[in-house]
C-alpha positions as CSV (number, residue, x, y, z in Angstrom):
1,X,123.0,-115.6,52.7
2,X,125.7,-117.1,51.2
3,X,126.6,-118.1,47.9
4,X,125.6,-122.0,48.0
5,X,122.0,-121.3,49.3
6,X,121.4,-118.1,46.8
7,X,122.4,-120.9,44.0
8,X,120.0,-123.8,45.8
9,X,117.1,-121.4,45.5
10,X,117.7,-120.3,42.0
11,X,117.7,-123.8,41.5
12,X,115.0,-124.4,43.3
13,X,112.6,-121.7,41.9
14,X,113.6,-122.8,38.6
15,X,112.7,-126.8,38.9
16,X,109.8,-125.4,40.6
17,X,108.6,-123.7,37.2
18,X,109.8,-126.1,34.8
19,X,107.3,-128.7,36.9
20,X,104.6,-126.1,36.8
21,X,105.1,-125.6,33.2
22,X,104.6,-129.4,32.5
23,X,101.6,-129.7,35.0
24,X,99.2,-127.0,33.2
25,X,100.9,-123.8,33.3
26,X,102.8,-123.8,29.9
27,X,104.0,-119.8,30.5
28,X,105.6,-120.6,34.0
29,X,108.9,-119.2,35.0
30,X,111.2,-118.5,37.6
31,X,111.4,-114.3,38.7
32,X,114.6,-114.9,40.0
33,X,116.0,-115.8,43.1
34,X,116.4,-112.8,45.3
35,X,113.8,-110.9,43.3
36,X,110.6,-109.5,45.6
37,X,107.4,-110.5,44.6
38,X,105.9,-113.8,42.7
39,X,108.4,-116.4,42.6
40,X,107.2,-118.5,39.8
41,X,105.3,-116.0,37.5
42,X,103.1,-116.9,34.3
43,X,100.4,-118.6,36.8
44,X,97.3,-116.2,36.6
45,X,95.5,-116.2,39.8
46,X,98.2,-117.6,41.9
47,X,101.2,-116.1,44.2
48,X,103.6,-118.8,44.8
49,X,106.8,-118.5,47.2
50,X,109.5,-121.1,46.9
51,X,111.4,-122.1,49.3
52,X,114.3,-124.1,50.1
53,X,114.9,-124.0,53.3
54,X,116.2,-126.3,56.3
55,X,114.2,-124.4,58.7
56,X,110.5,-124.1,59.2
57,X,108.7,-120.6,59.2
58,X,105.6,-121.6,57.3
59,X,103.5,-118.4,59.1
60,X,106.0,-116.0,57.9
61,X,106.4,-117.8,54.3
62,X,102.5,-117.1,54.1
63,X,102.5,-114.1,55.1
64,X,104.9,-113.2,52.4
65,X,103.5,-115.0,49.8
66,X,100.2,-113.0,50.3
67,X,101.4,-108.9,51.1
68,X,100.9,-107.0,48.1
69,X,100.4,-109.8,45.8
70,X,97.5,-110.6,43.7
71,X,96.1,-114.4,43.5
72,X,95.6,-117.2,45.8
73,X,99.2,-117.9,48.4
74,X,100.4,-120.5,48.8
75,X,104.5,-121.9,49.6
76,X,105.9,-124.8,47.9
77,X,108.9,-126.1,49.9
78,X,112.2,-127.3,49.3
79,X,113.2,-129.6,52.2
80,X,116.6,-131.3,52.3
81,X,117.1,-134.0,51.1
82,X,114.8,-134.0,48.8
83,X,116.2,-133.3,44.8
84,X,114.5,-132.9,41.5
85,X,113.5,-136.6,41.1
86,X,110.9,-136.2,44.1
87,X,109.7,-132.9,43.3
88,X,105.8,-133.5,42.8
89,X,106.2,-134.8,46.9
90,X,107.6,-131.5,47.9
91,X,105.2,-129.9,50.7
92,X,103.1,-127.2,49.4
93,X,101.3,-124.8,52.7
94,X,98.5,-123.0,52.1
95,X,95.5,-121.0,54.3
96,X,93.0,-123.2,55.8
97,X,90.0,-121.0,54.3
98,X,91.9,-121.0,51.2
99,X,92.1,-124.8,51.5
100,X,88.5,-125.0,52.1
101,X,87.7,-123.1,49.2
102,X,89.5,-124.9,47.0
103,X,87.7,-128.2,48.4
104,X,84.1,-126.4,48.2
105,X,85.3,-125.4,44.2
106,X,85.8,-128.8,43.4
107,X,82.6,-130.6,44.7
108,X,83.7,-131.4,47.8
109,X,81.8,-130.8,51.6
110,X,78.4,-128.3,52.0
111,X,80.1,-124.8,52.2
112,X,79.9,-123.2,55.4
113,X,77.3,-120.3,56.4
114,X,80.3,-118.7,58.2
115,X,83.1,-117.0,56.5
116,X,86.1,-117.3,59.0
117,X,89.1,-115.7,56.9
């Protein structure tokens, strides 16, 4: 990886928890870019992975935002083009059933009688 991309997603993780931080998660803060495991940590309950990225792998991203790690995955992306100022309209990917369960938590639909994780 070289040198300009480490720096973008340094930058990116670390925009990523100063929005947190002023959305409801005062203890936010970037792990490091580079660093395995939560991205952002100081968000109890939840296993971000930041990305910033020109590809799309959002399967893989998922899948590493969930192995080993406790709390609910989910990927906030990066894409180009797109800087600081647009930040709350970055892409975030999560699990359908995890999507679904976040609806059902918040009043919304009759949950389902099957559990299709």
């Amino acid at each position: 990886m070289s040198t300009s991309r480490k720096r973008r997603g340094a930058a990116t993780q670390n925009l990523a928890a100063s929005w947190f931080r002023d959305n409801g998660w005062p203890h936010a803060e970037s792990a490091g870019a580079g660093r395995p495991g939560i991205d952002v940590t100081g968000m109890p309950g939840l296993a971000p992975e930041i990305k910033a990225r020109r590809g799309w792998s959002p399967l893989a991203w998922l899948k590493q935002a969930s192995g080993g790690r406790d709390g609910l995955p989910f990927v906030l992306v990066r894409p180009d083009g797109m800087g600081p100022a647009s930040i709350g309209s970055w892409p975030v990917t999560i699990r359908l059933a995890d999507f679904a369960q976040l609806l059902h938590d918040a009043g919304y639909g009759d949950k389902a009688t099957q559990d299709d994780h």
